[in-house]
C-alpha positions in Angstrom: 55.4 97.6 116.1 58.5 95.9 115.8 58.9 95.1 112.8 57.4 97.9 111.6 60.2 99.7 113.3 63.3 97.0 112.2 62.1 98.0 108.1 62.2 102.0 108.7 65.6 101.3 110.3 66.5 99.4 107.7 65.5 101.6 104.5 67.2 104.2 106.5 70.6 102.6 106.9 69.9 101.9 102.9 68.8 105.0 102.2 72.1 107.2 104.0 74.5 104.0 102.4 73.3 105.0 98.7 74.1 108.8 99.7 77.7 107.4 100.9 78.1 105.5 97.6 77.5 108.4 95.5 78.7 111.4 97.1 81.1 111.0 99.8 80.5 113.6 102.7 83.1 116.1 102.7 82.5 117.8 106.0 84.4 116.1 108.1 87.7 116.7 105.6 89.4 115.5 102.8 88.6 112.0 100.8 91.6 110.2 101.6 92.4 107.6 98.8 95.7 105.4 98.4 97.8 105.0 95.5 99.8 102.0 95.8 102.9 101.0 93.7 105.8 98.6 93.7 109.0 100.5 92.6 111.2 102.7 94.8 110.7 106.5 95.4 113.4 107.6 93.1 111.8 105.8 90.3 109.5 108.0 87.6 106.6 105.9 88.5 106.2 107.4 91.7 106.9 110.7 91.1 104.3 110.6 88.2 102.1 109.2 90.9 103.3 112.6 93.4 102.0 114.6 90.3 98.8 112.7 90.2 98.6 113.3 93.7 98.9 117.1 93.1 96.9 117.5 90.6 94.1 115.7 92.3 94.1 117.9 94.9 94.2 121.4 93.3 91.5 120.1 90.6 89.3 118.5 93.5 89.9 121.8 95.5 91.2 119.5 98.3 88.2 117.9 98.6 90.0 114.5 97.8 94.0 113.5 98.8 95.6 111.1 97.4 98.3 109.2 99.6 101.2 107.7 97.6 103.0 104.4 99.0 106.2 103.2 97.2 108.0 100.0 97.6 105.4 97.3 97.7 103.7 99.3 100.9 100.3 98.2 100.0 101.5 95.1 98.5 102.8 93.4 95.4 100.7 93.8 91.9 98.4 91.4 92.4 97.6 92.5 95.8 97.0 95.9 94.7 94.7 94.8 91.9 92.6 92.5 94.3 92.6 96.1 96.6 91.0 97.8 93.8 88.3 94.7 92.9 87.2 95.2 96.3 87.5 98.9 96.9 90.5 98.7 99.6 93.1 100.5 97.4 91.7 102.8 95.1 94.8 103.2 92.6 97.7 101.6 91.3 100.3 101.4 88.9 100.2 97.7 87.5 101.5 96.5 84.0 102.2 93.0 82.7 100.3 91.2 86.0 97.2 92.2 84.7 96.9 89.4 82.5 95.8 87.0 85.5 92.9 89.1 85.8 92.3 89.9 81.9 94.5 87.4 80.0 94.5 89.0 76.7 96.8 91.5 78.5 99.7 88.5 78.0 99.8 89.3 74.7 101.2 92.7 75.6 104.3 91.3 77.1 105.5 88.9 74.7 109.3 90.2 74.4 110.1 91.7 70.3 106.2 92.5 70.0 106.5 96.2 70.0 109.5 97.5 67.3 110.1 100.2 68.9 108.7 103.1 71.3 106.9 105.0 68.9 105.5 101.3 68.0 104.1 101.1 71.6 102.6 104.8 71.8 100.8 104.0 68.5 99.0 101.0 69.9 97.7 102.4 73.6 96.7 105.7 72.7 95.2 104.6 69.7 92.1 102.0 69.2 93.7 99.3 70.5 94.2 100.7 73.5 90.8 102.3 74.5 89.8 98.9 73.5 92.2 97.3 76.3 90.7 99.4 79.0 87.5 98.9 78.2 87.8 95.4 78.0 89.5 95.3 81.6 86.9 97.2 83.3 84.4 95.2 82.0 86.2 91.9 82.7 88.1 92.4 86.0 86.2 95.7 87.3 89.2 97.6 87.4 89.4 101.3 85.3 92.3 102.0 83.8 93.0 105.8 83.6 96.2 106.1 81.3 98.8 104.4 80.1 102.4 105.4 81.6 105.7 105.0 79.0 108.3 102.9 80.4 111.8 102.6 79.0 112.5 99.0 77.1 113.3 96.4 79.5 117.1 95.0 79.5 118.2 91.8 81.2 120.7 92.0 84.5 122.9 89.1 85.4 126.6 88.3 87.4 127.9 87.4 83.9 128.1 88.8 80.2 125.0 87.4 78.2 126.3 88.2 74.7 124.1 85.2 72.9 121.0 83.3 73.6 123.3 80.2 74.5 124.7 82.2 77.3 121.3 82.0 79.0 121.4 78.1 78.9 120.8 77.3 83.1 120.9 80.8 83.8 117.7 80.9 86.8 116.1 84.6 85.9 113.3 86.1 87.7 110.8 86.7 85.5 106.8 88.4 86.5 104.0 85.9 86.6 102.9 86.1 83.1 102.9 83.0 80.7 104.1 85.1 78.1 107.2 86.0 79.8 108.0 82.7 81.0 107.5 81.1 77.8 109.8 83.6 75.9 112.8 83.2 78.2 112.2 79.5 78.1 112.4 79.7 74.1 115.7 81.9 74.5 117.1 79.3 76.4 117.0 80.4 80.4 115.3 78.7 83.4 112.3 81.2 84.1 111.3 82.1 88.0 108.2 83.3 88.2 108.2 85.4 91.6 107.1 88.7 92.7 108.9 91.8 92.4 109.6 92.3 96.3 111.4 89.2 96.6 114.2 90.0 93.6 116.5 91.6 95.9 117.1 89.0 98.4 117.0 86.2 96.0 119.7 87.4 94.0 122.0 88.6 97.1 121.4 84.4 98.2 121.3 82.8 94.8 118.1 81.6 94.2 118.1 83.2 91.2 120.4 84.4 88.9 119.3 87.6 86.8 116.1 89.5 86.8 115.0 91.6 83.8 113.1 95.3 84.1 113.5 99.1 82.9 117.1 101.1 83.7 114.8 102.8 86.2 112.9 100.6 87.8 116.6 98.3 88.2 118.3 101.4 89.8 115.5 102.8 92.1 115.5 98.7 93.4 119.3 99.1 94.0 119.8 95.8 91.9 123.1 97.0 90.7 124.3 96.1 94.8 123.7 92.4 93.7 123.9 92.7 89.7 127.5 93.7 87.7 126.3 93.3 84.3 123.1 95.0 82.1 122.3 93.5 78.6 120.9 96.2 76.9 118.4 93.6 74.9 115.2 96.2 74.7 113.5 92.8 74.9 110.1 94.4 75.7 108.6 97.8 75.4 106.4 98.3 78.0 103.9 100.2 79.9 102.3 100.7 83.3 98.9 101.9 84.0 97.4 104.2 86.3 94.5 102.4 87.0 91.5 102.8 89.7 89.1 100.7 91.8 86.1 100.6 90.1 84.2 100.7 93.4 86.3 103.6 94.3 85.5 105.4 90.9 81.6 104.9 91.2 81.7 106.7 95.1 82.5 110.0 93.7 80.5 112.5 92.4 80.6 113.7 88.7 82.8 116.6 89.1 85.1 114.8 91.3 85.5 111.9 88.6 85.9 114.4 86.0 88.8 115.8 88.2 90.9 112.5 88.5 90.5 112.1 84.8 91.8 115.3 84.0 94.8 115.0 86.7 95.6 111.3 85.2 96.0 112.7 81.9 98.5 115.6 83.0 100.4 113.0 85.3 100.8 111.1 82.3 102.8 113.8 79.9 104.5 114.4 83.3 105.6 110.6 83.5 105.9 110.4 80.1 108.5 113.0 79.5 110.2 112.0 83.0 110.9 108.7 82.2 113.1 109.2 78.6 114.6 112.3 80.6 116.3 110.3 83.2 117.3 107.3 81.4 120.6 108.9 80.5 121.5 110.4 83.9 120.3 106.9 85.4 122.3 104.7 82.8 125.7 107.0 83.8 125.0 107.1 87.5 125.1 102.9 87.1 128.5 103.0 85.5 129.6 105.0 87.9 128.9 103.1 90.6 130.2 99.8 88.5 127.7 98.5 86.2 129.0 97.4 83.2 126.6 97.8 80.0 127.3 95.2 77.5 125.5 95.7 73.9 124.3 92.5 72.6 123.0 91.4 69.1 119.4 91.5 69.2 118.8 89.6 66.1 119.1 86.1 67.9 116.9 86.9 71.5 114.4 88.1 69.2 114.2 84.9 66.4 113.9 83.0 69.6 111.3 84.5 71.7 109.3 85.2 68.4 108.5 81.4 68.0 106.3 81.8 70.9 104.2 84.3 69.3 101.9 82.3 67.6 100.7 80.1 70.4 99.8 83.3 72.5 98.0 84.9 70.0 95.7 81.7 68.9 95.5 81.3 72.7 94.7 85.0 74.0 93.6 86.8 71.1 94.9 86.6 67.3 92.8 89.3 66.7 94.3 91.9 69.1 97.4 90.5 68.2 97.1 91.3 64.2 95.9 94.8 65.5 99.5 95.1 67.5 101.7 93.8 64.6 99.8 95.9 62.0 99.3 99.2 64.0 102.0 101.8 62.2 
């Protein structure tokens, strides 16, 4: 009797945990998810990630909220992409840090690989780029929504860096991504692989020496308290991408998935257009407060960190990275 009793208990407890998995009870409230990112609250990343929020909401009919936390609240980016493996956060906002999980995502941040903006919008809302979230969610069990725009990337430092030579011993921060590290080596500076919450302090002590990353994402960080100069080198055009926990995504029901779909999409015009919008205000609130913006010849930073191209692409994916280089 028993035992008889232990298996209907147990095909219950299965029974009401299949229910959970794919339609979360709604009675008691709201869905509560968390979005977690690592820049600061003025930056357009998180108030793309408000608008997601919003939108969620209103197209859900409030049956899920989505909680935003800024600043490396939930953890660096490869904290919030183990979250999402295992269902504990349920979005993010990662970019060149996906590569440890699906390393043909290196190739994406090799510095001079994209000419230009319109370059980078070709290639990840075309093929290419259906083909990179696919490939992610298959390999690291992670969806990726939409890609976000960012501005190009431009290197910060205490001195003028005018010339590849003027890199030569220079200690810059750089994410931990072989690409990146191997590109800076090329150009001639002493890559530090660390994570983004630890930049501030280390260049206010000196453990390192520059850091690159978008206007933004440098002003909402307040490096410009510990950083005089920006070398506008629009070394890498980048993106960041809304992506969710797989585990997450298969606990809703249909119309609820359908909703966060629709809602990333809308966030991502609303990033998208933020992000260009506020360059120019951000890039004039810096010199006021004492940046100074040197222009540097690109020519050189780009002949150098080019000549690491090759080995990337034989050793991540030549054929994703033809697609890149031959993509209008």
């Amino acid at each position: 009797m028993w035992k008889r009793l232990a298996v209907v208990m147990v095909a219950a407890l299965l029974i009401v945990s299949a229910l959970f998995m794919t339609k979360p009870n709604t009675d008691d409230g709201p869905i509560k998810l968390r979005l977690g990112h690592i820049t600061g609250e003025s930056d357009p990343w998180h108030l793309g990630a408000l608008k997601f929020a919003e939108l969620v909401k209103e197209k859900t009919g409030g049956e899920i909220e989505v909680e935003v936390y800024a600043s490396s609240m939930l953890g660096n980016d490869r904290d919030l992409i183990e979250g999402m493996q295992i269902g504990s956060v349920d979005f993010a906002l990662p970019a060149g840090v996906l590569s440890n999980f699906y390393s043909p995502y290196a190739i994406l941040e090799l510095p001079y690989l994209f000419r230009d903006k319109q370059h980078l919008e070709n290639v990840l809302y075309g093929d290419v780029g259906d083909e990179l979230k696919q490939s992610l969610l298959d390999n690291a069990e992670v969806r990726g929504l939409e890609f976000w725009m960012r501005t190009p990337r431009e290197l910060t430092a205490n001195k003028k860096i005018e010339t590849p030579g003027d890199l030569r011993g220079l200690k810059i921060r750089v994410p931990e991504i072989p690409a990146s590290i191997a590109a800076w080596e090329a150009m001639g500076a002493t890559p530090t692989p660390m994570a983004f919450g630890e930049v501030y302090s280390s260049l206010q002590t000196g453990v390192i020496d520059a850091q690159e990353n978008p206007v933004a994402f440098t002003a909402s960080s307040k490096i410009q308290e510990v950083q005089k100069y920006m070398m506008m080198t629009d070394h890498v055009y980048g993106y960041v991408m809304l992506a969710m926990s797989e585990v997450t995504y298969q606990r809703l029901n249909e119309s609820q998935r359908q909703a966060i779909e629709e809602a990333a999409k809308e966030a991502t015009e609303y990033e998208n257009q933020l992000v260009f919008e506020q360059e120019e205000q951000i890039i004039n609130e810096l010199k006021d407060f004492g940046t100074e913006f040197v222009e540097v010849d690109k020519g050189p930073f780009e002949e150098a960190a080019k000549s690491v191209h090759e080995r990337f692409a034989n050793l991540y994916g030549r054929e994703l990275y033809d697609k890149i280089i031959n993509t209008p």
